[in-house]
C-alpha positions in Angstrom: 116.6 96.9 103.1 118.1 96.9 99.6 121.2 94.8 100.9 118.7 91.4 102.0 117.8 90.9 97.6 121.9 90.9 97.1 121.9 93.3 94.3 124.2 93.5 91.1 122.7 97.2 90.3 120.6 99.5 92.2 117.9 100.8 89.5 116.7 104.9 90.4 113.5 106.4 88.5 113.8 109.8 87.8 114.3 112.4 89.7 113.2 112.0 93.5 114.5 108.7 93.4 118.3 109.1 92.3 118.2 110.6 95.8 117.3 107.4 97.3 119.2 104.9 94.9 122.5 107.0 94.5 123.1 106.7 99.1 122.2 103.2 98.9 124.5 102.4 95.7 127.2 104.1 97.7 126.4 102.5 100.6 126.0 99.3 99.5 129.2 99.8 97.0 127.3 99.2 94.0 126.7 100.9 90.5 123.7 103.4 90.0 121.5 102.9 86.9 119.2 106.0 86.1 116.5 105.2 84.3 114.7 108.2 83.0 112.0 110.3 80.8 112.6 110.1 77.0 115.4 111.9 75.1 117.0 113.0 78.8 120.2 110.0 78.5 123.0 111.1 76.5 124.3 108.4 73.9 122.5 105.2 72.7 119.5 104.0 74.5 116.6 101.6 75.0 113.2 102.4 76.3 110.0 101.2 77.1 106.5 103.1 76.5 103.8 103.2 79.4 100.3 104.3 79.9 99.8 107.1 81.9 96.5 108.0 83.4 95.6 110.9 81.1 98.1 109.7 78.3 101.3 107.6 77.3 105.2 108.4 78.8 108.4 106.5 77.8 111.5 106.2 80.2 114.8 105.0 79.0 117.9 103.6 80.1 121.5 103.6 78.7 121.9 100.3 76.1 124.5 98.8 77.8 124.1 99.5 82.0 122.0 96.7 83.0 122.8 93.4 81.2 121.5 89.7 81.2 121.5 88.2 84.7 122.1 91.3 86.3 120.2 91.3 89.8 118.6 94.7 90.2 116.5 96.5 93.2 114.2 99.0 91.7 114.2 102.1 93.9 111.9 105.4 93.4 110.3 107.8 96.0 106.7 107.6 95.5 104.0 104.5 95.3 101.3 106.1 94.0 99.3 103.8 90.7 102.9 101.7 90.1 102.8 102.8 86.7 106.2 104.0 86.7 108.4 101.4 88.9 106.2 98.7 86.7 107.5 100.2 83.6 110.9 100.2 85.0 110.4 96.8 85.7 109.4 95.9 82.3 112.2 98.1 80.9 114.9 95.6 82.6 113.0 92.3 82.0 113.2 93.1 78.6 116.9 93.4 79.1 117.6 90.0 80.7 117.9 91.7 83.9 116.0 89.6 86.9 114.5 92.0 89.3 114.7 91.7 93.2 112.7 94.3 94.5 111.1 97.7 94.5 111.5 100.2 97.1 110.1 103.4 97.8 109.9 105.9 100.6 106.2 106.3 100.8 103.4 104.7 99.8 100.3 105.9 98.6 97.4 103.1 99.6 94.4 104.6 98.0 95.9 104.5 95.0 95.8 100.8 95.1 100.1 100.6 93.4 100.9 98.1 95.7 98.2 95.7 94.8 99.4 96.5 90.8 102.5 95.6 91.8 101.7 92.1 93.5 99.5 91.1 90.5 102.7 91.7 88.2 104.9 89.8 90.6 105.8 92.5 92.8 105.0 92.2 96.4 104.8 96.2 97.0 103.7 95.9 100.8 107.0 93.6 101.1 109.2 96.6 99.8 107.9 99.5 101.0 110.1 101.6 103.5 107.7 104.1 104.0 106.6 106.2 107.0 103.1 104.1 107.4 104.9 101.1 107.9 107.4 101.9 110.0 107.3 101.8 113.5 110.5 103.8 114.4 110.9 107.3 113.2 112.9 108.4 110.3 115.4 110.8 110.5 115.2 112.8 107.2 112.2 114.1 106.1 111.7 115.3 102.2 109.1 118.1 101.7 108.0 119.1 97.5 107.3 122.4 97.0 107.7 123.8 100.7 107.0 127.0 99.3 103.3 125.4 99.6 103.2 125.2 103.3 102.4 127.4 106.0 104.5 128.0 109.4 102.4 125.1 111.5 102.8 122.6 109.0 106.2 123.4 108.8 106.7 123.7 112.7 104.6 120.0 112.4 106.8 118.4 110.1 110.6 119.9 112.7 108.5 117.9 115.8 108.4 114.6 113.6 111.9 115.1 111.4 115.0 116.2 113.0 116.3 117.0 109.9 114.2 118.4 106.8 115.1 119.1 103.5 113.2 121.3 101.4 112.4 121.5 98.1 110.6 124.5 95.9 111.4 128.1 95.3 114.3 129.1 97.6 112.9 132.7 97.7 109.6 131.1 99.2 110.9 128.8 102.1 110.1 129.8 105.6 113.8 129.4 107.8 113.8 126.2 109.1 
């Protein structure tokens, strides 16, 4: 999906989505710009402040990765509100840096981050890759703090996913 907005940079807010921007940066043969919380980047950076809904973040970028008339593709994990990715976005406007889309792996309707997105120039329902609005099934699925779920939801989840891969306390997780 990434490939169609011909790319310079793929762009990967912290964490879940380095995942997601870091295969399609090597698959795709392009560079991988983190962008991440505040004071996290080694060396010089730049940032942008954002409201958060119970108080104000920053996420930063290195100076130098993404530079005027580069042609990025925002990618994260999670649409929930679109504060973050609309951050991000402002982060490399401020840059010079044109952006072509914004990705994500699910989408979180009721939270209304796709219609934040459109008003800001962002079509989110155009970007989204996520599992309801696709019609084939994905192959991967990514579960947060397994630890959380019991054996049917976890048997529910193997009948959808051929392949999971879990993430909370090792000691926790049920085989899979």
């Amino acid at each position: 999906r990434a490939a169609v907005h011909r790319p310079d940079l793929i762009v990967a807010v912290e964490a879940r989505g380095f995942l997601f921007g870091a295969a399609m940066a090597t698959a795709m043969g392009l560079g991988l710009v983190p962008v991440r919380k505040a004071g996290k980047l080694p060396g010089v950076t730049i940032g942008v402040d954002y409201q958060l809904e119970y108080g104000v973040d920053r996420l930063e970028l290195h100076e130098s990765a993404v530079l005027p008339g580069h042609r990025v593709v925002l990618v994260d994990d999670l649409l929930a509100t679109g504060g973050t990715i609309l951050a991000t976005a402002e982060l490399m406007r401020s840059v010079g840096a044109e952006v072509a889309a914004a990705l994500f792996v699910i989408d979180l309707p009721d939270l209304s981050g796709s219609q934040r997105l459109a008003a800001a120039g962002l079509r989110g329902s155009d970007f989204i890759i996520g599992w309801k609005r696709r019609e084939e099934p994905l192959d991967v699925g990514f579960v947060d703090e397994s630890s959380m779920l019991d054996a049917q939801q976890l048997e529910d989840l193997k009948e959808i996913f051929p392949t999971l891969i879990l993430f909370g306390d090792p000691a926790q997780l049920a085989p899979v």
